[in-house]
KEKE-3310 file (N, C-alpha, C; in steps of 0.2 Angstrom, whole numbers, plus 5000, padded with zeros to 4 digits):
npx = (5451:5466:5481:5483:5492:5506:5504:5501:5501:5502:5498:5498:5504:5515:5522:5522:5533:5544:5546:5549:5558:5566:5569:5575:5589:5593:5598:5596:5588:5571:5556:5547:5530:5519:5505:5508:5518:5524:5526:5535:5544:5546:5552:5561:5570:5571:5577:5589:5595:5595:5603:5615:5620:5618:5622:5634:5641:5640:5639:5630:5618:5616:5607:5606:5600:5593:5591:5574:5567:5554:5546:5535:5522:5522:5530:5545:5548:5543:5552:5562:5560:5566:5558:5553:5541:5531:5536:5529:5522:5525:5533:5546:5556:5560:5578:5593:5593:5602:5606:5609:5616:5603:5609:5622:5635:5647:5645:5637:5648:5655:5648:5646:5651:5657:5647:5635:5622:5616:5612:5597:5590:5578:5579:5572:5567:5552:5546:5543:5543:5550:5564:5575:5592:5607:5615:5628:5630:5621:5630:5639:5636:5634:5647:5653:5645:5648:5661:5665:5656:5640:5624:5614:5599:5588:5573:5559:5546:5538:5543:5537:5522:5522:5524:5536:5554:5561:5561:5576:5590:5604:5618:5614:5614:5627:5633:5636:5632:5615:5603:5603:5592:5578:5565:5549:5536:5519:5503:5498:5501:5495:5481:5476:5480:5482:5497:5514:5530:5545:5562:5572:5589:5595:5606:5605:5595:5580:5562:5548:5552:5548:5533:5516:5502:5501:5513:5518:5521:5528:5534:5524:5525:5532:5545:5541:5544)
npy = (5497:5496:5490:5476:5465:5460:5454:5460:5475:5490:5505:5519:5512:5509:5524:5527:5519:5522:5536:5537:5526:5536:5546:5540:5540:5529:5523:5511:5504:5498:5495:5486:5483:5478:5471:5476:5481:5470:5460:5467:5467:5453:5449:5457:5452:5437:5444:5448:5436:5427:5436:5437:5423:5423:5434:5440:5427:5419:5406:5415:5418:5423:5437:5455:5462:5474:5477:5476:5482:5479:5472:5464:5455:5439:5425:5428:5441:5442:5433:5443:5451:5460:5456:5446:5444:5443:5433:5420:5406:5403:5399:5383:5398:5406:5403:5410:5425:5440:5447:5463:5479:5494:5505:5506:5504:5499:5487:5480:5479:5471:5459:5456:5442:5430:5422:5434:5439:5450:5467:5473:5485:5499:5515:5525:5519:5514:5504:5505:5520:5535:5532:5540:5534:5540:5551:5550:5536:5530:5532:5529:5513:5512:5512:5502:5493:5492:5488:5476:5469:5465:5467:5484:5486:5498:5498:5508:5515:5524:5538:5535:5537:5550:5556:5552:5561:5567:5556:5546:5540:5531:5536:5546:5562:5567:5564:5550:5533:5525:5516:5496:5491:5499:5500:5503:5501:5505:5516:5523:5541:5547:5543:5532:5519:5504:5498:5493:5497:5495:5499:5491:5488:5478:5466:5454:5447:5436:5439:5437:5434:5440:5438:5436:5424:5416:5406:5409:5423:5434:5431:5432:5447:5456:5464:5463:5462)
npz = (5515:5520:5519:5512:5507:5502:5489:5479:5469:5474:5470:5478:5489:5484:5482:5495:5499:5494:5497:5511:5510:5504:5511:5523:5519:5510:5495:5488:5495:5501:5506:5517:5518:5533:5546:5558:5571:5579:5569:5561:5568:5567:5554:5555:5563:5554:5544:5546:5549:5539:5534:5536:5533:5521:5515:5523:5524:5535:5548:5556:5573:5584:5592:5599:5612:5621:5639:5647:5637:5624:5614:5606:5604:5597:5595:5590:5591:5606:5613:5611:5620:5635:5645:5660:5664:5654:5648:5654:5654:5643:5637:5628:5625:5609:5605:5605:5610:5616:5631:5637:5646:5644:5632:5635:5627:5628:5634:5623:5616:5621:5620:5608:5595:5585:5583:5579:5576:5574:5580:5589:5595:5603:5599:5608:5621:5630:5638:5655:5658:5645:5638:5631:5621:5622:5609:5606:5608:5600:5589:5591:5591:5577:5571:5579:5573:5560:5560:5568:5558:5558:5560:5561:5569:5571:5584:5581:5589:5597:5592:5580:5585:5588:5602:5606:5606:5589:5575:5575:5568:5569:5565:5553:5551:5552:5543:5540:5539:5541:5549:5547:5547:5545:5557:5560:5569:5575:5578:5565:5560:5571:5572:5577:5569:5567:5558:5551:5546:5536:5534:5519:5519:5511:5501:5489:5491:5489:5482:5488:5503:5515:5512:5510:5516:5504:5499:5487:5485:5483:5470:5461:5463:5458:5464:5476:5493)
capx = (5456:5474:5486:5480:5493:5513:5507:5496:5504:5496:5500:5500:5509:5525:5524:5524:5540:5549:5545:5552:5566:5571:5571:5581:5593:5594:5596:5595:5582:5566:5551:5542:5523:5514:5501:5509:5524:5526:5526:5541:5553:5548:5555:5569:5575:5572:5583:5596:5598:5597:5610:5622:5623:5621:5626:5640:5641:5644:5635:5626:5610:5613:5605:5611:5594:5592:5586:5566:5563:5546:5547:5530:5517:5523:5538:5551:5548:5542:5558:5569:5558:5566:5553:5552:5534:5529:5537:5525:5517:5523:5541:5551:5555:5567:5586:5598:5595:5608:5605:5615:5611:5603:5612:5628:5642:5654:5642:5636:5656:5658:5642:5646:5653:5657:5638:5630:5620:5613:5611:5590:5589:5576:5582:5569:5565:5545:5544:5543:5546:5552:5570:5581:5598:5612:5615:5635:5628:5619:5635:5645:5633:5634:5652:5654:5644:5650:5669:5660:5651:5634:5617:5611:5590:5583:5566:5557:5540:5537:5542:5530:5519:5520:5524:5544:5559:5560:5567:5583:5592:5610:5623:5612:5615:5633:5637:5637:5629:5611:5606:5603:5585:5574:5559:5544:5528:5514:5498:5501:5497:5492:5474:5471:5479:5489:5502:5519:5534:5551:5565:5575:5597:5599:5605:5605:5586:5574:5557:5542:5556:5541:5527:5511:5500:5503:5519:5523:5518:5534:5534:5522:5523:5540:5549:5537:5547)
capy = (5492:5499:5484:5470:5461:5463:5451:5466:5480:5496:5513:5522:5510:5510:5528:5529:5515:5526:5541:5531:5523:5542:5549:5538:5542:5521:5524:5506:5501:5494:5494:5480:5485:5473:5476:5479:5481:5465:5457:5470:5465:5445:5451:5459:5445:5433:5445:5447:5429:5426:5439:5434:5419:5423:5441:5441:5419:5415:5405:5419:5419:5427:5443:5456:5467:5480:5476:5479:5483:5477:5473:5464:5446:5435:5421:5430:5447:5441:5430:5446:5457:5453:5456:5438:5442:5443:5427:5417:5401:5404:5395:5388:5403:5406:5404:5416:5432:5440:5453:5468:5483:5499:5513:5504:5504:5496:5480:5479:5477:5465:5454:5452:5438:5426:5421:5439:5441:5458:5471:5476:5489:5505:5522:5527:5514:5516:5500:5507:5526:5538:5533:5541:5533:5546:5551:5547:5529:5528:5533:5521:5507:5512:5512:5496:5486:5491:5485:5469:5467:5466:5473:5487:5486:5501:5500:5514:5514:5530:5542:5535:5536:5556:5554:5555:5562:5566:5550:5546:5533:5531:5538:5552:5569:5568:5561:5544:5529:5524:5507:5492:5489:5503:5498:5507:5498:5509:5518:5527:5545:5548:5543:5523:5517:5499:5497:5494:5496:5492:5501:5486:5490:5469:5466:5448:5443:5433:5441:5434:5434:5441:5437:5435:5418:5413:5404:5414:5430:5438:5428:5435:5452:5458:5468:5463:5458)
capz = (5516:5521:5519:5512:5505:5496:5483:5476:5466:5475:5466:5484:5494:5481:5481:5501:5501:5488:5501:5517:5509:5502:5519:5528:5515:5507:5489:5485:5500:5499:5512:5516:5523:5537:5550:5566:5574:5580:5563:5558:5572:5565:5549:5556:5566:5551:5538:5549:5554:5534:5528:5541:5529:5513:5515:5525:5522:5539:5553:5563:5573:5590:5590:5607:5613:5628:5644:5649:5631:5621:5605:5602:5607:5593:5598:5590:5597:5613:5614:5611:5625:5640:5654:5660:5666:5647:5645:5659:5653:5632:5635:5627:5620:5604:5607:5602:5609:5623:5633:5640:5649:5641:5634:5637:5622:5630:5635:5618:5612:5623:5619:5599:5596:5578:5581:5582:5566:5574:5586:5588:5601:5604:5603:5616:5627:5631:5643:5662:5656:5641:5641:5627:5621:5619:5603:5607:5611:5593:5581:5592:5589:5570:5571:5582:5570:5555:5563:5569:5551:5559:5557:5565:5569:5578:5584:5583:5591:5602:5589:5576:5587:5590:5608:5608:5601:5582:5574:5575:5566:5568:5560:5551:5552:5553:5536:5545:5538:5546:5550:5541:5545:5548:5560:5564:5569:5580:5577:5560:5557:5577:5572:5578:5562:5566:5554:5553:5541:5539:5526:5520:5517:5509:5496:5484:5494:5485:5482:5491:5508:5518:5509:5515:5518:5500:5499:5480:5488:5480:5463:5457:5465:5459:5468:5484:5500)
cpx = (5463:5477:5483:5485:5500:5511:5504:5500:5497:5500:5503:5505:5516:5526:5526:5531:5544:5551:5549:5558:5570:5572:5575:5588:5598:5595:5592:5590:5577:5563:5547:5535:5520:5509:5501:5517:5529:5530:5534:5545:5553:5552:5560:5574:5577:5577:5589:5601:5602:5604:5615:5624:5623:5624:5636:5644:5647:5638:5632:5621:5608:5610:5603:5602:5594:5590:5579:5566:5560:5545:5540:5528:5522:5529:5544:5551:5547:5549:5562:5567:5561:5565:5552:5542:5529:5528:5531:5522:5520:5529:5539:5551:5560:5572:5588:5600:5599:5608:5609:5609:5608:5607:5617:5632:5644:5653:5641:5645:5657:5654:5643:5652:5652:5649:5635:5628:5618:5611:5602:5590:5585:5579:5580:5565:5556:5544:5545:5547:5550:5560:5575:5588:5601:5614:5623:5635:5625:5625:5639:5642:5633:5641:5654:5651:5644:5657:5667:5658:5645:5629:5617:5603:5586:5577:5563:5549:5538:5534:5538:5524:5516:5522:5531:5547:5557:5564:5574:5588:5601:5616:5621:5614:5623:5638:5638:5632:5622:5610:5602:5596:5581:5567:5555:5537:5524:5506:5501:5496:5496:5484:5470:5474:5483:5490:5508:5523:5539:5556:5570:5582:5599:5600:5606:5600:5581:5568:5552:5548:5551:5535:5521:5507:5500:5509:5524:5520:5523:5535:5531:5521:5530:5544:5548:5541:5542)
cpy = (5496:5496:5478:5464:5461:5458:5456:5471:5486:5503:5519:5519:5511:5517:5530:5524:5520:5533:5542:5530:5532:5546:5548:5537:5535:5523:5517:5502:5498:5494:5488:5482:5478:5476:5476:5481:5475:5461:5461:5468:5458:5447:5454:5453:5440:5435:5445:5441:5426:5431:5439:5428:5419:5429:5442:5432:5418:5414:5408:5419:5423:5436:5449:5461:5468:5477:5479:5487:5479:5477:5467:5456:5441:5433:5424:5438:5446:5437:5438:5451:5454:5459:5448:5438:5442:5436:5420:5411:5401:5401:5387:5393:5401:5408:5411:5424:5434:5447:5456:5476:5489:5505:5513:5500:5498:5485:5479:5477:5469:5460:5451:5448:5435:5423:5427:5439:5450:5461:5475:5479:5496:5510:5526:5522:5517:5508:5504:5515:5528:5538:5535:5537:5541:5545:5549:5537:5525:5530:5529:5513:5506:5510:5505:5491:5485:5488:5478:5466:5463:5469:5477:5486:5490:5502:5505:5514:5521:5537:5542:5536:5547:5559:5553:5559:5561:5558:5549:5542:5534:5531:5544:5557:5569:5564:5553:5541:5526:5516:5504:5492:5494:5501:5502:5504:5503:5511:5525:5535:5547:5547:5538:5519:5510:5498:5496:5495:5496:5495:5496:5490:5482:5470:5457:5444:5442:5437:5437:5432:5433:5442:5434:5426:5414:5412:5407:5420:5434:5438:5433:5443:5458:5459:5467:5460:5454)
cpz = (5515:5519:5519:5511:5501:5489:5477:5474:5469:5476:5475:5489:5489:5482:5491:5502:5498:5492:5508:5514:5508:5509:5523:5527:5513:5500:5487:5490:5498:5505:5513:5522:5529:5540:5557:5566:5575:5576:5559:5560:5570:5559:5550:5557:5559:5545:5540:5550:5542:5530:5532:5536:5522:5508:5516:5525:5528:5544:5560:5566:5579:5589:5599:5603:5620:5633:5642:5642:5629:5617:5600:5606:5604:5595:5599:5594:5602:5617:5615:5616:5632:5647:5652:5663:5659:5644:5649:5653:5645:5632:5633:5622:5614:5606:5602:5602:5616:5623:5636:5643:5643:5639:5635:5633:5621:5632:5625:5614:5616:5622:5612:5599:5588:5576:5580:5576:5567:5580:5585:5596:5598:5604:5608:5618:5630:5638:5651:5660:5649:5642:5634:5625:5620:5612:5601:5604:5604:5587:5585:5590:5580:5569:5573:5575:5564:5555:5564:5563:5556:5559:5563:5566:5575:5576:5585:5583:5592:5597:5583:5579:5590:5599:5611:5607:5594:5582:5572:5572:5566:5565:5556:5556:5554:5550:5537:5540:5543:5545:5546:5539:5548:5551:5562:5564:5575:5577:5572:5560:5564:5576:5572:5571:5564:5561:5558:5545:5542:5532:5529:5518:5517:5503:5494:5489:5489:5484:5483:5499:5514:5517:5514:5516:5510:5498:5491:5480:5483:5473:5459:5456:5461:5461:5476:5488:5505)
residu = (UNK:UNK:UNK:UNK:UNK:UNK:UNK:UNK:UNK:UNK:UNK:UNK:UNK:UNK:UNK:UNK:UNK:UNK:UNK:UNK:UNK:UNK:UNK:UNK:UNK:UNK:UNK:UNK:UNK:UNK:UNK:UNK:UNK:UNK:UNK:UNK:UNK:UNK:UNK:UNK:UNK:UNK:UNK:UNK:UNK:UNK:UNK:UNK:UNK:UNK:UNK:UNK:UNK:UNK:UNK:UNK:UNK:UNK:UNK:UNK:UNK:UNK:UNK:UNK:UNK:UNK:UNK:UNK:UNK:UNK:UNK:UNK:UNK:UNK:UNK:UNK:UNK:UNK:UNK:UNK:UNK:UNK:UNK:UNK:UNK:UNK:UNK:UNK:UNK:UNK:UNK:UNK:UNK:UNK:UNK:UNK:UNK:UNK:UNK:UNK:UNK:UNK:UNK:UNK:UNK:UNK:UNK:UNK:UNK:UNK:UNK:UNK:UNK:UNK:UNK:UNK:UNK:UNK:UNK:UNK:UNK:UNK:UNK:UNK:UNK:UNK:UNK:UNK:UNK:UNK:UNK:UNK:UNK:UNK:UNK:UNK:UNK:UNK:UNK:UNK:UNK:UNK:UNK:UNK:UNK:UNK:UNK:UNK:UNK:UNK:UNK:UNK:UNK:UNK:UNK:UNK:UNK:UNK:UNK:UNK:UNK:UNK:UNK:UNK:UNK:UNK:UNK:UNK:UNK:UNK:UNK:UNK:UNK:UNK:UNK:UNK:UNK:UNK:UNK:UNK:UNK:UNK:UNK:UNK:UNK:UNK:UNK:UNK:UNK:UNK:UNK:UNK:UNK:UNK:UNK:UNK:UNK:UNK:UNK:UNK:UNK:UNK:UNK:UNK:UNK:UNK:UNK:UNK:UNK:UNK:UNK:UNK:UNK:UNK:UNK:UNK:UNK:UNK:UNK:UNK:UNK:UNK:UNK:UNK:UNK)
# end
């Protein structure tokens, strides 16, 4: 058994969170473990939606995402993918997400709005081709959405996967602040492993937030997200 469950204290998983958060250079971070990817970007959208109000305590829930990007099956991720062939037959979908072109700054400025709780966009776009962002296009996104007071949420697929670019996270390497919600859901390890995980940057979030099918997942877990 790989991943059972956050309600569970397990000696390896804390130490690989502790591993993750220290690399993507969060002091005060936190990882929360799932088992895909899908499941990571439900728990993005959901924290984002929730520290828009109790973080930054205002009425946010739009959330701006890339053209013919693919960010998972489930409602809320299938909702933010927007190929409409994906969506066929599964409408209604969930409100609130608003898309703009890839790779495009200046669209992105003009889409956040006093509802945007957050920007969730790929660094490398994997649907229909291996498509890079520029790295200009990832510290202006860092920079816009610290100006803005919104989340950052890049999904990073490809390169956990062994199969893009190093990871990139916005705003690293250039003294810059990275982004708020680290995502990475794929095949762990390049050896068939689905997983996912996710480094959290909230702060004043309950424990058991994203807990698993026991509704005092976190209660009793203590630290568990």
């Amino acid at each position: 058994l790989i991943h059972i469950s956050n309600l569970y204290q397990i000696p390896q998983q804390a130490e690989l969170g502790r591993i993750l958060v220290e690399r993507t250079g969060v002091p005060e971070g936190q990882a929360f473990f799932c088992n895909s990817g899908t499941e990571a970007v439900e728990a993005a959208i959901k924290l984002a939606r929730k520290a828009a109000r109790t973080v930054r305590d205002r009425d946010a829930f739009e959330i701006i995402v890339a053209d013919h990007g693919f960010h998972g099956r489930t409602m809320g991720a299938l909702s933010a993918t927007m190929v409409p062939r994906y969506h066929e037959d599964f409408g209604p979908l969930v409100p609130g997400f608003v898309e703009v072109p890839f790779n495009d700054l200046a669209a992105v400025e003009r889409a956040i709005t006093p509802k945007t709780a957050a920007v969730l966009m790929e660094p490398v776009r994997g649907e229909g081709g291996i498509t890079p962002t520029t790295d200009a296009y990832l510290r202006g996104l860092r920079g816009l959405c610290d100006a803005r007071g919104v989340w950052l949420v890049p999904l990073v697929r490809l390169p956990a996967c062994g199969r893009g670019p190093r990871h990139r996270d916005p705003g690293q390497g250039d003294g810059g602040r990275g982004a708020d919600w680290g995502d990475r859901g794929a095949w762990r390890d390049r050896g068939g492993l689905p997983a996912g995980d996710s480094r959290i940057d909230v702060r004043r979030q309950p424990p058991g937030l994203c807990g698993g099918a026991r509704g005092d997942a976190g209660d009793r877990g203590g630290r568990t997200r």
